[in-house]
N, C-alpha and C positions, 0 to 999 in steps of 0.2 A: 443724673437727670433729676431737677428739681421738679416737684409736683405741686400745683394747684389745691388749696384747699378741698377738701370735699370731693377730689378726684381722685384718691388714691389707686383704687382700682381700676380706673383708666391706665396709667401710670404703668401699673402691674403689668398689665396687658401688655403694654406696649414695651415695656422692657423684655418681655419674657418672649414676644416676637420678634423684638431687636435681636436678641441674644440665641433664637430658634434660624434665622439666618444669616446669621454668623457661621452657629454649628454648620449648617448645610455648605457654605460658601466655604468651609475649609477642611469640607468632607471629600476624598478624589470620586467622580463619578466615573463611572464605566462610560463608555461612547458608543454609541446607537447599535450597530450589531451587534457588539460582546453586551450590553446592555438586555439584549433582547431573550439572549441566550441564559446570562444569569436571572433574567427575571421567571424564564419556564423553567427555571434548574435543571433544563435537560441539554445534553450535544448529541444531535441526530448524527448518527456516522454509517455510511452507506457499506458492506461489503459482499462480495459475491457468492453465490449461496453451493458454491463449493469449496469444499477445506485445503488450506495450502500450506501443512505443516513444512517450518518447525513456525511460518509467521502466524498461519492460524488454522483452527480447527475445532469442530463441534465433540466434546467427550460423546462417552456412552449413554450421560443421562443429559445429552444436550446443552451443555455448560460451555463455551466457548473459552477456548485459551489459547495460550501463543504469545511468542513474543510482540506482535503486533498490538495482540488483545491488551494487553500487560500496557503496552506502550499509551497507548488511548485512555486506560483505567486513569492511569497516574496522571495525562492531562485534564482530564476532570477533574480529579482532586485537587489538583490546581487553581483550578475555574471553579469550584467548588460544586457542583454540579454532579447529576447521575448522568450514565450513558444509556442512549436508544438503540439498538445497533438495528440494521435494517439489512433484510437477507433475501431480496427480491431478484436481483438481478442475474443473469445469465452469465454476462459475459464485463470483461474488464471496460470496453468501452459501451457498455447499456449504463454501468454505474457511473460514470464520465457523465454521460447524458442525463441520469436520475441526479446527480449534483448539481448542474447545471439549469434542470428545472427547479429547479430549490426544493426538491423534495429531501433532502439532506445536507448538513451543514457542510461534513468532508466526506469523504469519501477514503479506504483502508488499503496499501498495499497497492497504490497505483504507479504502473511505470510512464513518466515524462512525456511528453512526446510533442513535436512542433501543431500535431493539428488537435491535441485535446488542450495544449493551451489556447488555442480559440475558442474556446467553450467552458474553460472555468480557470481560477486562480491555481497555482503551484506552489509550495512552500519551497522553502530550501530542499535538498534531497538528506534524508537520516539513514539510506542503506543504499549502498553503491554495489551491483553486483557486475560479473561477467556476460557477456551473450554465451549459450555453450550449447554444443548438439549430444544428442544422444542416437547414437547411432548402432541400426540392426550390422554384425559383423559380415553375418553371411550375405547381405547386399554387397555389403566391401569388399568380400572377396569375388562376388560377381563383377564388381568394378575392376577386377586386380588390385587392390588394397588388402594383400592377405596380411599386412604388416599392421595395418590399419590407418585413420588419417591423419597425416601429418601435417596437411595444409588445407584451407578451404578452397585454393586454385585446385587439386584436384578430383573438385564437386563442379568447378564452374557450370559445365556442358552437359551436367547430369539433366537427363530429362526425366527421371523419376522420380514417385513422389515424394514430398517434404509435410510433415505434420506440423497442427499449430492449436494451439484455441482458437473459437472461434471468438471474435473481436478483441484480439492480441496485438501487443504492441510490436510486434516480431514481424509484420509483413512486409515493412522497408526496408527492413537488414534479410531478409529472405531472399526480396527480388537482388537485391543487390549481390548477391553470392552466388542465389542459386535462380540466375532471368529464365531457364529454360525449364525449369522444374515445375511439375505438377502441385500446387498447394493444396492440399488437404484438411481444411477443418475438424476438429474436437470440440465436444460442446463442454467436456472434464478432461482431467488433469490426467486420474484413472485410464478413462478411454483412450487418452494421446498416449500414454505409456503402454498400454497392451497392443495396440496397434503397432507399435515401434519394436514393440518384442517379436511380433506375429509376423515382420517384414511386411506388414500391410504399406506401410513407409521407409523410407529409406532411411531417415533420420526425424526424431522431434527436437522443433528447434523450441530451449526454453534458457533459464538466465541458473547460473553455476550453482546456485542456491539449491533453487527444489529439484536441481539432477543430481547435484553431490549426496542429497540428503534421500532424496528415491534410493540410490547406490547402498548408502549406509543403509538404510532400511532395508532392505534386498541382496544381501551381498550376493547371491548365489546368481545374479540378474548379469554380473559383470560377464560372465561366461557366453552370453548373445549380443551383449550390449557395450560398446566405448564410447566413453565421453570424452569429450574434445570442448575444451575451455580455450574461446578466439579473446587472447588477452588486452589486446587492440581495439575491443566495442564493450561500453561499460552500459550499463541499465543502471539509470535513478531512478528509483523509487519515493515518490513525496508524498504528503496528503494534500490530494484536489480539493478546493475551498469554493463554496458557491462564490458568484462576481461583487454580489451583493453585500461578502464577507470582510470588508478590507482589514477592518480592526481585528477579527480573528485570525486572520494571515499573519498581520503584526506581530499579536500577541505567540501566536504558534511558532512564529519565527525566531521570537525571543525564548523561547522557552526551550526551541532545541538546540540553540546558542548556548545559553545557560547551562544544561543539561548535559551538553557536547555528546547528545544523542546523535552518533551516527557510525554505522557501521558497515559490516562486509560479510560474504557470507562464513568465513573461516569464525569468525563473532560469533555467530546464531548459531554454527551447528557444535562451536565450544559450550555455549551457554544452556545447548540443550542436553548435553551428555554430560553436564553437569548436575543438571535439576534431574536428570531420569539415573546416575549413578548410584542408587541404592533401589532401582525395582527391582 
């Protein structure tokens, strides 16, 4: 650029604007929602305010961890960003709904389902587990099942009660197994499992994961209790993404592409008898 006598400083200016967007024009911007997110450095991530080891879990002095935990950390550091975690909610579908209102970017450790994708975005699924029951014995053998169950045809006709959480993703695989059965809510994980032990239920239906991992933690529990893994109903578990989110959907999607984040529950409870083999 040739200058004008006497103008050099014009000149200046205007090169050094020329040249200020350039840099910008071959700078990559973020795009509106992932923009919005790296600009507060935070990812609001909703999950429910009871502990679901080995995916997650509050320590002793309040420190949350888990594989789930761990999972979330690392996509921040990605996104370059700290995490919010938000621990308001009740049940599996209030957090559906608190994502949904956009009180949260994603939501942690949500299973699939045809009527919560009306209500927010799904990623791909990163943990694939089993439907599985955990079943009181001495009901079974009030059923004649002193052998225990072999098949879920014969529960069909049971009219006793079936436990669940309360707003679980388990109550169309329930009706369908069990149409004459009493459903029984839990508002914890805990209460569904003592309840199940105490024959207050017949069986609590939950996914192969946190029954294997109760089991393991409990061995001495399998003496009341059979679990029964129906290997024909899978639960995907994804992160729910407010509507609003598309480019974090993208981005999250790519990243567990990349990452080839996904697993199953024999995964989790390897990885966690791994990190806890020296207590």
């Amino acid at each position: 650029m040739r200058c004008p006598q006497g103008r050099a400083v014009l000149c200046l200016m205007l090169v050094l604007l020329s040249w200020g967007q350039l840099t910008v024009a071959q700078q990559p911007q973020a795009i509106s929602d992932l923009q919005q997110i790296l600009a507060r450095s935070k990812l609001v991530v909703a999950l429910v305010n009871t502990d679901y080891p080995p995916l997650f879990a509050a320590s002793p002095t309040g420190h949350l961890e888990g594989h789930n935990i761990s999972l979330v950390q690392d996509i921040a550091r990605e996104l370059g960003v700290q995490v919010e975690f938000v621990r308001t909610t009740h049940s599996f579908d209030a957090l559906i709904d608190m994502v949904s209102r956009g009180e949260a970017d994603i939501g942690l450790t949500t299973s699939i389902t045809l009527s919560r994708a009306q209500k927010v975005l799904f990623t791909q699924p990163y943990l694939t587990l089993k439907m599985a029951l955990l079943l009181n014995r001495r009901k079974l053998i009030e059923h004649g099942l002193s052998s225990g169950l072999q098949s879920l045809a014969e529960l069909y006709h049971t009219t006793q009660s079936i436990g669940m959480l309360t707003g679980s993703a388990y109550v169309v695989y329930a009706r369908k197994h069990f149409p004459q059965a009493a459903l029984k809510e839990y508002d914890s994980l805990p209460e569904l499992l003592i309840a199940v032990q105490k024959g207050e239920v017949l069986a609590a239906v939950r996914n192969d994961l946190t029954a294997q991992f109760y089991l393991h933690q409990h061995p001495e529990a399998v003496l009341w209790l059979q679990l029964f893994v129906d290997q024909s109903a899978e639960d995907y578990l994804a992160f729910p993404v407010r509507r609003d989110r598309p480019h974090l959907l993208a981005w999250l999607n790519a990243y567990l592409l990349i990452k080839q984040a996904h697993w199953n529950s024999s995964d989790l409870i390897e990885q966690y008898e791994r990190r806890h083999s020296g207590d």
